[in-house]
C-alpha positions as a Python dict, from the first residue, in 0.01 Angstrom:
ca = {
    (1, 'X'): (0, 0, 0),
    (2, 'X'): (-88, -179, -339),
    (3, 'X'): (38, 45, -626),
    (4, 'X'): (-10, -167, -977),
    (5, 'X'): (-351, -278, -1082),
    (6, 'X'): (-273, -655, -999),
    (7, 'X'): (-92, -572, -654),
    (8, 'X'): (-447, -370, -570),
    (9, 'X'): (-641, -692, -732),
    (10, 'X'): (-456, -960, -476),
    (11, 'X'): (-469, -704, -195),
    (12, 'X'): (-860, -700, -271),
    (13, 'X'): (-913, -1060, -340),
    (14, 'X'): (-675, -1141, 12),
    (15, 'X'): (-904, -867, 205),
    (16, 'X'): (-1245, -1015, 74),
    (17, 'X'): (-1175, -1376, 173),
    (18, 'X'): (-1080, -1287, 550),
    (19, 'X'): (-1291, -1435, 809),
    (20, 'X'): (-1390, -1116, 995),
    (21, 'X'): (-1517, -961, 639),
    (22, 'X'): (-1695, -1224, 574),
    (23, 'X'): (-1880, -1245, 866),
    (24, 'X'): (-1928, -862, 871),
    (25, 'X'): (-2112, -922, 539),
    (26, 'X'): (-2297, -1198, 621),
    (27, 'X'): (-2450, -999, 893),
    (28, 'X'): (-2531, -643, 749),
    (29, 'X'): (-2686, -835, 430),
    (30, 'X'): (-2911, -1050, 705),
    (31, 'X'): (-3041, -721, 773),
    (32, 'X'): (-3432, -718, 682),
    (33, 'X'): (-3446, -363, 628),
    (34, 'X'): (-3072, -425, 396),
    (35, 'X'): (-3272, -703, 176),
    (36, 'X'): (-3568, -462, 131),
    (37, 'X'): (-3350, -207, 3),
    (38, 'X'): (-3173, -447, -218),
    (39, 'X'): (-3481, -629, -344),
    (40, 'X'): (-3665, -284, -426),
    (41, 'X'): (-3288, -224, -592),
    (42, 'X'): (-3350, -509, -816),
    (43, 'X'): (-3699, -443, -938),
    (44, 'X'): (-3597, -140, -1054),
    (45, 'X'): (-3488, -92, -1457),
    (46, 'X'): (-3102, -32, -1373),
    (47, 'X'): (-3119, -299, -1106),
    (48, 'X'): (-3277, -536, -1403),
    (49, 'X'): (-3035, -453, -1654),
    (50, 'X'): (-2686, -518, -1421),
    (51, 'X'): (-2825, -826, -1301),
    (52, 'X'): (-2894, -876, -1701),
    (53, 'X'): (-2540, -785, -1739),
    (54, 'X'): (-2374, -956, -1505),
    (55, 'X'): (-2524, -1295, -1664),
    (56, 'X'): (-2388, -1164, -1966),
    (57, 'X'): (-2066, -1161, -1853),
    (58, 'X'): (-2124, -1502, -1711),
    (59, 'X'): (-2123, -1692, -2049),
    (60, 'X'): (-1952, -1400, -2265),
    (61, 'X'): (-1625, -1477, -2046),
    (62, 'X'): (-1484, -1590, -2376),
    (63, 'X'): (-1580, -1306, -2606),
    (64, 'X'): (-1323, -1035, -2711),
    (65, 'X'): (-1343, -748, -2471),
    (66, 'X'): (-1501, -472, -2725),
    (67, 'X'): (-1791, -705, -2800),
    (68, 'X'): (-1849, -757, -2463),
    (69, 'X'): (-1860, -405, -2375),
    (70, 'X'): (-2080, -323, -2687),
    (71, 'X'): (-2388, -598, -2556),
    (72, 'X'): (-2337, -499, -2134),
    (73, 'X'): (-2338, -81, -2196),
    (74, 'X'): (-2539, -62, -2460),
    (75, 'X'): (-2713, -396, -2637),
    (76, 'X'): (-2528, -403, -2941),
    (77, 'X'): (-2373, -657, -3075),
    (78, 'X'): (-2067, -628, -3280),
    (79, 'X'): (-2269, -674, -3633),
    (80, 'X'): (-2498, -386, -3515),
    (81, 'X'): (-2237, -168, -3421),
    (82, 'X'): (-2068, -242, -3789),
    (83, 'X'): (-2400, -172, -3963),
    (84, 'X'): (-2430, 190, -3781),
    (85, 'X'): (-2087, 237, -3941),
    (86, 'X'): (-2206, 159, -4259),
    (87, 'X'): (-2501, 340, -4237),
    (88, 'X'): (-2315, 689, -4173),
    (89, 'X'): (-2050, 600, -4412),
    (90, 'X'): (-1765, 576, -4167),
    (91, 'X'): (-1819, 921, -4039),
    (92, 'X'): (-1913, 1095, -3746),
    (93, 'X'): (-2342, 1132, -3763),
    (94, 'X'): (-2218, 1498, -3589),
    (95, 'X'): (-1915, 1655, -3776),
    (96, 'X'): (-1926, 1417, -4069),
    (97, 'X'): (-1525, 1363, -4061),
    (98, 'X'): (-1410, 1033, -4127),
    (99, 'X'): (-1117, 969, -3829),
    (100, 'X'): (-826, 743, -3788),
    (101, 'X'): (-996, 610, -3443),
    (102, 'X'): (-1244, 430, -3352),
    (103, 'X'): (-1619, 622, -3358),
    (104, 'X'): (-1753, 632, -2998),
    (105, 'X'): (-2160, 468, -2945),
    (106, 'X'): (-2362, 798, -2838),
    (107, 'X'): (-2671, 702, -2618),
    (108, 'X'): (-2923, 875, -2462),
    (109, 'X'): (-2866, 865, -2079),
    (110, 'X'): (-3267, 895, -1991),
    (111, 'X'): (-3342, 601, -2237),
    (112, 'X'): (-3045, 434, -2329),
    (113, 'X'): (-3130, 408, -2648),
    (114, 'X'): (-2828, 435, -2912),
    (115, 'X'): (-2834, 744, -3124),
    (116, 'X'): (-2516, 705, -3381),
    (117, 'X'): (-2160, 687, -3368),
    (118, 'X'): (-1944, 984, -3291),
    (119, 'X'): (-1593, 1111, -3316),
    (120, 'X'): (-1416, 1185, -2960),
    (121, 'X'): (-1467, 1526, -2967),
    (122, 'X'): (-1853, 1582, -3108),
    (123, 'X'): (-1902, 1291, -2803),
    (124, 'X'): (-1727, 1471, -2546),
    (125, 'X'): (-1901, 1830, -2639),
    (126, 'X'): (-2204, 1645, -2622),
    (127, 'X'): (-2134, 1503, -2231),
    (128, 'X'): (-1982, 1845, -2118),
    (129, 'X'): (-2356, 2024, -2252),
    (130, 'X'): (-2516, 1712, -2057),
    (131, 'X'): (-2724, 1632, -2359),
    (132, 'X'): (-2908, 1966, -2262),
    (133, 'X'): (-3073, 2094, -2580),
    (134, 'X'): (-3071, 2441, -2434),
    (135, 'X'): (-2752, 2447, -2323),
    (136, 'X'): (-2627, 2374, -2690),
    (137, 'X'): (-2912, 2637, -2844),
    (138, 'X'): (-2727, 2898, -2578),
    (139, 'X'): (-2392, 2782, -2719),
    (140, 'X'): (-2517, 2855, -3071),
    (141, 'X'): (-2637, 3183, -2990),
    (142, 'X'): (-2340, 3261, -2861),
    (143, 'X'): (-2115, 3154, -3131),
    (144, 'X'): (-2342, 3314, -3359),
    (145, 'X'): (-2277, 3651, -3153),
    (146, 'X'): (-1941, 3663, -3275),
}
């Protein structure tokens, strides 16, 4: 069994191009009621936006691999991300402490529209409450209890 990333790579690529997965695939995506699904996949907004990304990638094959990752997950470009820096002064828009690393893009998940930059931590406090506004009130309250 494939251990390294590029041993599970070929093993993939090798498995893919076999005749009896092929034909497999060419039959279960001949399937009418298969196309349906995938056609009323594509009309909706995350169905848009990876076939948006995946032309992205298509002529951003070049570009460094943070820029890249900055326009497919979240629409920035590397001159926006910059100017949020600026804007909060290098800092985290949570804790306000300048850190060594880079800040991490917080986003709404319901929207996906960018709120700030955040440290590592105030970002992953924020995913373990699940953006829950309650959640963090109750966490307050209870901090505030001792």
């Amino acid at each position: 069994m494939p251990k390294t990333k590029e041993q599970i790579q070929k093993y993939n690529k090798e498995y893919s191009a076999r005749p009896e997965v092929i034909e497999k695939a060419k039959i279960k995506n001949a399937k009418p009621e298969n196309k349906a699904v995938r056609n009323a996949y594509k009309q909706t907004e995350h169905g848009k936006d990876v076939n948006k990304k995946s032309r992205q990638k298509n002529w951003a094959k070049n570009a460094p691999k943070r820029e890249i990752h900055l326009l497919q997950r979240y629409g920035l470009t590397l001159e926006d991300y910059n100017e949020l820096l600026e804007e909060q002064n290098g800092v985290c828009a949570i804790c306000k402490i300048k850190k060594d690393t880079r800040l991490h893009v917080d986003h709404c998940h319901m929207t996906n529209k960018v709120r700030g930059l955040l440290c590592g931590n105030c970002n992953r406090a924020l995913g373990l409450m699940k953006d829950n506004i309650e959640f963090l009130a109750k966490a307050i309250d209870y901090l505030n209890k001792g």
